[in-house]
C-alpha positions in Angstrom: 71.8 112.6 75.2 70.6 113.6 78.8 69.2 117.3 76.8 67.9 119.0 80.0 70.0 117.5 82.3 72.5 120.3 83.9 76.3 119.2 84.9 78.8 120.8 86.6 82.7 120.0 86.7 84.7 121.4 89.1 88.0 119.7 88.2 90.5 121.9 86.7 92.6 118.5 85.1 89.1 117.4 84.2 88.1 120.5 82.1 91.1 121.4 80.5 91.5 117.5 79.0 90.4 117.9 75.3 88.9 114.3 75.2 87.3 114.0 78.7 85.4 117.6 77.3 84.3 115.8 74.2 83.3 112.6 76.0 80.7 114.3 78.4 79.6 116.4 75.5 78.0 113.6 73.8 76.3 112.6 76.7 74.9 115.8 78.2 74.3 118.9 76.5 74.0 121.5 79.2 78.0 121.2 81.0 79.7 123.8 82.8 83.2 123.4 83.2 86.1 125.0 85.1 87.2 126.8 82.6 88.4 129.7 84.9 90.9 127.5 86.7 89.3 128.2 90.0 89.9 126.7 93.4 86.9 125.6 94.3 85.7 125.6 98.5 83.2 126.3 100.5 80.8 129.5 99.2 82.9 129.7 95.7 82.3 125.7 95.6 78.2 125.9 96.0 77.7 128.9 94.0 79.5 127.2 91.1 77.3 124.0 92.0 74.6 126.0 92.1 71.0 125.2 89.3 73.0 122.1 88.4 71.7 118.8 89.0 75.0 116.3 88.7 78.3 117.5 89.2 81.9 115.8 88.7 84.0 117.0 91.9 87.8 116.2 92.5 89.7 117.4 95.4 86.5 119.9 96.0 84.8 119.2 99.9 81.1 118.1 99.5 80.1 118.7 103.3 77.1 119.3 105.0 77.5 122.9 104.5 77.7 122.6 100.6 75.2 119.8 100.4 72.5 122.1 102.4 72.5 124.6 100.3 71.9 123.0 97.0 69.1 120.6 97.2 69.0 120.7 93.2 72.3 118.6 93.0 71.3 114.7 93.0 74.4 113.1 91.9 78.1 113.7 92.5 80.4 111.4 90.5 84.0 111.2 92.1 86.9 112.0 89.7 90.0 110.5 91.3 89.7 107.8 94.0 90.4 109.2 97.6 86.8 109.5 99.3 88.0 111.7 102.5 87.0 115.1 100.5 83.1 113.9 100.4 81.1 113.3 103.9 79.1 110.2 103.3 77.1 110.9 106.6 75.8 114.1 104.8 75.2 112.5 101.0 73.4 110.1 102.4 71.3 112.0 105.0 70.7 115.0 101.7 69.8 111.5 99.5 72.6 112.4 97.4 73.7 109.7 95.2 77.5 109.0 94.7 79.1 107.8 91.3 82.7 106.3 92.3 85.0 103.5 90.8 88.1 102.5 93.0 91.5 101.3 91.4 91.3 103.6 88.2 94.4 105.5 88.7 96.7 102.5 90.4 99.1 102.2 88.3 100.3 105.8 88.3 100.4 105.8 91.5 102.2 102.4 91.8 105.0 103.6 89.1 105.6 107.1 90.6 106.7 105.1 94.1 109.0 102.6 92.2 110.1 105.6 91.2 110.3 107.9 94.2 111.9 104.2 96.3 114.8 104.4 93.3 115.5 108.1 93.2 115.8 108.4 96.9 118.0 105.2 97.6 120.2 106.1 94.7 120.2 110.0 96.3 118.8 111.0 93.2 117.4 114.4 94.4 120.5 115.5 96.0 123.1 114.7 93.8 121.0 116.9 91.2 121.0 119.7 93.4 124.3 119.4 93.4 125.6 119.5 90.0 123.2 122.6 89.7 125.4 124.4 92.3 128.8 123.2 90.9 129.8 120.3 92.4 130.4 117.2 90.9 130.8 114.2 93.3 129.7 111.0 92.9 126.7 109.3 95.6 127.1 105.7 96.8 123.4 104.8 96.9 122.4 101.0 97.1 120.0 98.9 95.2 116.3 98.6 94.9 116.5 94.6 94.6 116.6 92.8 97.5 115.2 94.9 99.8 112.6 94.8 102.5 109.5 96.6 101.2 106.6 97.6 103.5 103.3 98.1 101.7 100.8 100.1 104.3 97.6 99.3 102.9 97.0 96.3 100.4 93.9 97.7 98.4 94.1 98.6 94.6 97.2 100.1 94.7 98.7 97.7 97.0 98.3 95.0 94.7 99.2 96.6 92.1 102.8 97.7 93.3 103.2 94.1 94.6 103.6 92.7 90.7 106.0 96.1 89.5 108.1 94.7 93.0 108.4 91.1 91.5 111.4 91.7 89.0 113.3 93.6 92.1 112.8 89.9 94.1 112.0 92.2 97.1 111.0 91.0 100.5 107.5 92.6 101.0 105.6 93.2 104.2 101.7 94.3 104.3 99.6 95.3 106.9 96.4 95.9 106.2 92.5 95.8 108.0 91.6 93.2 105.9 93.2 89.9 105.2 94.0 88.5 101.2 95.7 85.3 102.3 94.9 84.0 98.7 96.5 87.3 97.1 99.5 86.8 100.3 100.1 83.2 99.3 100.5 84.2 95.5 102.9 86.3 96.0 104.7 85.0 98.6 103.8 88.2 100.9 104.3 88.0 104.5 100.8 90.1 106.5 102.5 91.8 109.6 101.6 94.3 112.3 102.3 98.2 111.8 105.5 98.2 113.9 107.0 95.2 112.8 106.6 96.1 109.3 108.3 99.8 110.2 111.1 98.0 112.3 111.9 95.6 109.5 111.7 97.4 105.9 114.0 99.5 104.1 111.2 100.9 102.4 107.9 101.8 103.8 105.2 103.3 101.7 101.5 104.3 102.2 98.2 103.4 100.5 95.1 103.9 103.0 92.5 106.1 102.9 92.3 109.7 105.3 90.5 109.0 107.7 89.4 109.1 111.5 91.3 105.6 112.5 94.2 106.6 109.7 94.8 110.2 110.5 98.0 110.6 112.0 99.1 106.9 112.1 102.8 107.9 111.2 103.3 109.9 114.4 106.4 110.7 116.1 106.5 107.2 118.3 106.1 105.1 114.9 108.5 106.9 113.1 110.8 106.0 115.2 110.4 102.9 114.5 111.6 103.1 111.0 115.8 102.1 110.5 118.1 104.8 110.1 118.6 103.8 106.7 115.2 103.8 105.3 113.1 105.4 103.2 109.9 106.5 104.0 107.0 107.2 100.6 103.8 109.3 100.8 102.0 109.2 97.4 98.3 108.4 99.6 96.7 111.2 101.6 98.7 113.8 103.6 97.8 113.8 107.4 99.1 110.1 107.8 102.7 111.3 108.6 103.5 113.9 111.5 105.2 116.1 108.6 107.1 117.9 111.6 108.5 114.8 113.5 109.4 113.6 109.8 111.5 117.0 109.2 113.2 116.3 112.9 114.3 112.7 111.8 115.5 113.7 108.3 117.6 116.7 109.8 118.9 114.4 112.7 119.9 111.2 110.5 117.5 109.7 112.5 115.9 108.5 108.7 117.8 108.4 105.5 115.3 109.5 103.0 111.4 110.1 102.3 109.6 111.3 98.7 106.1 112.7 100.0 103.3 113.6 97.0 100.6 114.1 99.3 100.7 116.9 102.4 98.4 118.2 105.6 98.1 121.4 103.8 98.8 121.6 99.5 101.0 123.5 98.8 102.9 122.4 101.8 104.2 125.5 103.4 107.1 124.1 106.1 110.5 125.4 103.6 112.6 123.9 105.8 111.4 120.5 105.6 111.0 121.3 101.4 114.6 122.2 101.4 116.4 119.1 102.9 119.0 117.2 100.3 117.3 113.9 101.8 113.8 114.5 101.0 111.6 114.9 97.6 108.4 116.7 97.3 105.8 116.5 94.1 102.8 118.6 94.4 99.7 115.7 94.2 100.8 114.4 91.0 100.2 110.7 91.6 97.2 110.8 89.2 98.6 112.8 86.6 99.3 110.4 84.1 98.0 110.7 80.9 96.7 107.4 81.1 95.1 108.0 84.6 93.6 111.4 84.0 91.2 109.2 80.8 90.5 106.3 82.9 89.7 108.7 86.0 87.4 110.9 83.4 85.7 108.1 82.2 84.8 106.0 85.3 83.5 109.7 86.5 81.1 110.1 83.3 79.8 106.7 84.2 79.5 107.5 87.6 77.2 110.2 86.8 74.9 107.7 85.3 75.7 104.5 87.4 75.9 105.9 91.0 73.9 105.2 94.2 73.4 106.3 97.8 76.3 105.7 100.0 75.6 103.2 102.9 77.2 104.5 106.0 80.6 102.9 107.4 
């Protein structure tokens, strides 16, 4: 046991897991969780980092601005995958060390889209609304098999959505920075540029990073790309879809469906867009399994042990 070590962890899921709490326990004595339930930014964020010198952060921002003001902290191990809440450019020039393992959390990610693609194309969400307000009619939705998916982003969870696809026999487009001609020719997936991949797939969902050459990328021009029948999935980061030219398509027809989990701003505050029959909102529960939340504890106890300076992009 690290017995003089100090840790702090800001995550709220984190804290309030019974087994995550235990797991840490045995390896540091001195742990301050969130206890409280306390959103975490800014001066709130570095006085609750504060005379600690490892901390377990989630959705929290680790800027310069925090980072400054707490030379104590050495290590930040990242619970969750997404990397746009931490500035590497300040970690590194602080000589902060990161603890972070990608992929953890894929396949609740990967299932909550099958399930999102389904629900939407079967008019899932309004058909329940619906029945709540006394009408009973039946939806004519159409099948998940056989249809053109486009994966944005073939990384972890990419892949991993790629094999849940095989028993639909699903055309599926990927465009991606990188290239995995082995993993393409496996699976007999077809590498294609943003807009054809948006011209040509009844499904289109997202799995970058946020960042500066992804912020935005949905914007009104290649939305309009999209079919009129298609359905378009967020479970990523929000800030890669133009939320506002998105609520213009749904409300014209312009776009059958989309099932957003991420948003710009959580909780989203556009009603209008939250209230339209052809569109699903879940607040940032892509993570949430119970599965997900141990393997995304874990690999962030390592982390606090197995971590390093970040090199810069």
């Amino acid at each position: 046991m690290n017995a003089m070590v100090k840790v702090a962890v800001c995550s709220r899921s984190f804290s309030n897991n019974p087994v995550l709490r235990t797991e840490l326990l045995v390896r540091y004595q001195h742990v301050t969780f969130n206890d409280a339930g306390l959103q975490l930014r800014g001066d709130s964020l570095v006085e609750f980092l504060r005379g600690h010198d490892k901390a377990i952060t989630a959705l929290e921002t680790i800027d310069e601005y925090v980072l400054n003001r707490l030379p104590e902290l050495q290590v930040i191990s990242k619970y969750g995958v997404g990397m746009d809440m931490i500035d590497m450019a300040a970690m590194r020039a602080h000589g902060k060390r990161l603890g972070w393992t990608g992929g953890v959390n894929r396949r609740s990610v990967s299932e909550l889209v099958i399930s999102f693609a389904i629900a939407m194309l079967r008019h899932v969400p309004a058909a329940h609304r619906e029945v709540l307000s006394g009408t009973w009619r039946q939806h004519v939705g159409g099948y998940l098999s056989g249809r053109t998916v486009g994966i944005i982003g073939c990384g972890h969870i990419g892949k991993d959505l790629v094999k849940l696809l095989q028993p639909f026999a699903c055309t599926i487009l990927v465009n991606d920075i990188r290239d995995y001609p082995d993993f393409y020719r496996a699976n007999d997936i077809r590498a294609v540029g943003l807009e054809e991949l948006l011209t040509q797939s009844d499904v289109v969902t997202l799995h970058v990073p946020l960042d500066e050459s992804t912020q935005g990328m949905l914007d009104a021009q290649r939305l309009a790309l999209l079919k009129p029948t298609a359905v378009l999935v967020n479970a990523a980061r929000g800030g890669l879809v133009d939320e506002a030219a998105l609520k213009q398509m749904l409300q014209d027809g312009r776009l059958a469906a989309a099932a957003f989990d991420v948003f710009a701003i959580e909780p989203p505050q556009d009603q209008a867009l939250l209230s339209l029959p052809n569109f699903l909102a879940t607040p940032h529960i892509g993570g949430s399994a119970h599965e997900a939340v141990l393997a995304m504890g874990r690999a962030a106890i390592a982390g606090l042990d197995e971590n390093n300076i970040p090199d810069l992009p």
